[in-house]
N, C-alpha and C positions, 0 to 999 in steps of 0.2 A: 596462828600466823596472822591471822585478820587482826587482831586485836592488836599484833604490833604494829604494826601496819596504821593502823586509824591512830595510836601513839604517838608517831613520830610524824605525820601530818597536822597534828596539833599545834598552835604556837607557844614555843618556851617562855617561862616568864623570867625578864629580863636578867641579867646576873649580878649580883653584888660584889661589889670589888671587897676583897679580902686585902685588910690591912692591918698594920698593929698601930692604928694611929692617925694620925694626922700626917699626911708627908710634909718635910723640912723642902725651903726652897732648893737646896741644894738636891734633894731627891727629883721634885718639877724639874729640875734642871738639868739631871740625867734621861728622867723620860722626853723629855723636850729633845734630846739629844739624840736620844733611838728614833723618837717620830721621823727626825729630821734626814740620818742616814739611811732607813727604810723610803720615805720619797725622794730622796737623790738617786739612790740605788734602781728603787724602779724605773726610776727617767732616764737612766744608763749612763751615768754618772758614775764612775770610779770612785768609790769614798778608802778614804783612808784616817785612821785616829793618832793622832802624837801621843807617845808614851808621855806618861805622867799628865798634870798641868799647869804645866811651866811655859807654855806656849801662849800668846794671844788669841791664838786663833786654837777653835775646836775640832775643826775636819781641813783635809785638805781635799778638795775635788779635781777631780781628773777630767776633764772633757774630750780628752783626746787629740787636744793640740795645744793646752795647757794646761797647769795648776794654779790652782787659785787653793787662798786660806782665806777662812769661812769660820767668822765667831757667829755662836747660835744663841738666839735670848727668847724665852719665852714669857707669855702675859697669861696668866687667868682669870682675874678677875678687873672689870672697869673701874677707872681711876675718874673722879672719887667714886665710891660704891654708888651702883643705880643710876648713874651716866651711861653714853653713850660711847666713852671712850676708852681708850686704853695706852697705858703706859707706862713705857720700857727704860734703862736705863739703856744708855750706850760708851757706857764710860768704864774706867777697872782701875785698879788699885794701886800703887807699886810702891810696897815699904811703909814708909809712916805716910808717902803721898798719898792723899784720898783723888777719887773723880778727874782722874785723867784719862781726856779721850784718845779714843782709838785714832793711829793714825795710819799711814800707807805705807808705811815701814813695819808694819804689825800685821793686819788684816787686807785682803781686797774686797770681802764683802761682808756685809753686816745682812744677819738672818734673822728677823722676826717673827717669833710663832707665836699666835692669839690663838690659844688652846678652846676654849669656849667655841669659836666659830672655826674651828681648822683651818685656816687661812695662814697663808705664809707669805711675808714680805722682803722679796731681796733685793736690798740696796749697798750699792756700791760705796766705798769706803769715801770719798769724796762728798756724798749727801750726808754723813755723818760726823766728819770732821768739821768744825771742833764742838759738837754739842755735845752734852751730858745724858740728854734725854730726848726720846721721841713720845709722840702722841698717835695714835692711830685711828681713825673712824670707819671700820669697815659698813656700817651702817648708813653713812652720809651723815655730813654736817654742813652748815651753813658758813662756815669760818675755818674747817679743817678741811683734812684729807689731802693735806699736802705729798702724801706716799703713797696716794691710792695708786700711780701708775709703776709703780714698783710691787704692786699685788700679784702675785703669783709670778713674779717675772724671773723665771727659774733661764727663758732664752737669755741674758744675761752673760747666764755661765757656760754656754751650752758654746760648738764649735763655732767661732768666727763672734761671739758674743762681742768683745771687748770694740769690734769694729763696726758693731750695728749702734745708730744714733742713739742718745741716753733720753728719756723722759726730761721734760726742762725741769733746772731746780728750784727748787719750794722757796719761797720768801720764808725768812728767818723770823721768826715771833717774839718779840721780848718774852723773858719768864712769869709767870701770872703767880702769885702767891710765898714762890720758894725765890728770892732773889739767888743765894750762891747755884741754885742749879738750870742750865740753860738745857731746857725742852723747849722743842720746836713744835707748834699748833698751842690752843686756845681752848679752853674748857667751853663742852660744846655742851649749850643745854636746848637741842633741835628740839 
């Protein structure tokens, strides 16, 4: 009995994730999506999933004196590699149209998960219309971080959200590199 004992006070060593592979973005994109209904859930948040994915939006939340639809986008690696940034697409598809953004007739909020640092970014459908693409610096930068006050901002959605003051919004940044795709912030090399 000692000996199991002095076993199980021992520290385990870490565990390997068991995969067949490589996961495909669209896999990130399902676990980005469990991350996301697990910390709504526990904040006490009503989540609910649309059948299929024919919808805009990923979850709908329940606050309890509203719903709101909620597209979910995840980052995990810094754009470009070895930077300090990260970034997201905020745009989707429809037909042969490519990169048409989201609008208020689709979603109310845009959900960014930077999976690397576990940080979640909720911005309302208004800081994202009409761009393509967001940049994120949870690290600080000298030129960015125009969403840093949308970092964790889960009170947003939360009861009486929509009537508490919104963060001011971000000056708009020309695109740096990719002319057809408009990302907001500036390649940070802090």
């Amino acid at each position: 009995m000692k000996k199991e004992a002095m076993k199980s006070t021992q520290p385990r060593p870490p565990l390997t994730p068991f995969t067949r592979g490589d996961r495909t973005c669209k896999q990130k994109g399902e676990l980005a999506e469990i991350a996301f209904l697990h910390k709504a859930a526990i904040l006490g948040f009503g989540v609910a999933k649309p059948y299929g994915d024919s919808e805009r939006y990923d979850f709908i939340l329940d606050s309890g004196e509203r719903l709101w639809r909620v597209q979910v986008k995840s980052v995990s690696a810094t754009y470009p590699p070895g930077s300090h940034g990260y970034r997201t697409a905020s745009c989707h598809s429809r037909g042969s149209c490519k990169d048409l953004p989201y609008t208020a007739d689709e979603i109310d909020f845009f959900v960014a998960y930077i999976v690397p640092r576990d940080i979640w970014y909720i911005i309302p459908v208004n800081m994202v219309t009409p761009v393509l693409g967001m940049c994120f610096y949870p690290s600080g930068c000298r030129i960015g971080g125009y969403y840093e006050p949308y970092r964790e901002a889960w009170h947003l959605m939360a009861p009486g959200g929509d009537l508490k003051p919104q963060p001011p919004i971000p000056i708009r940044v020309p695109p740096i590199g990719r002319p057809r795709k408009n990302f907001i912030g500036k390649q940070c090399n802090k």
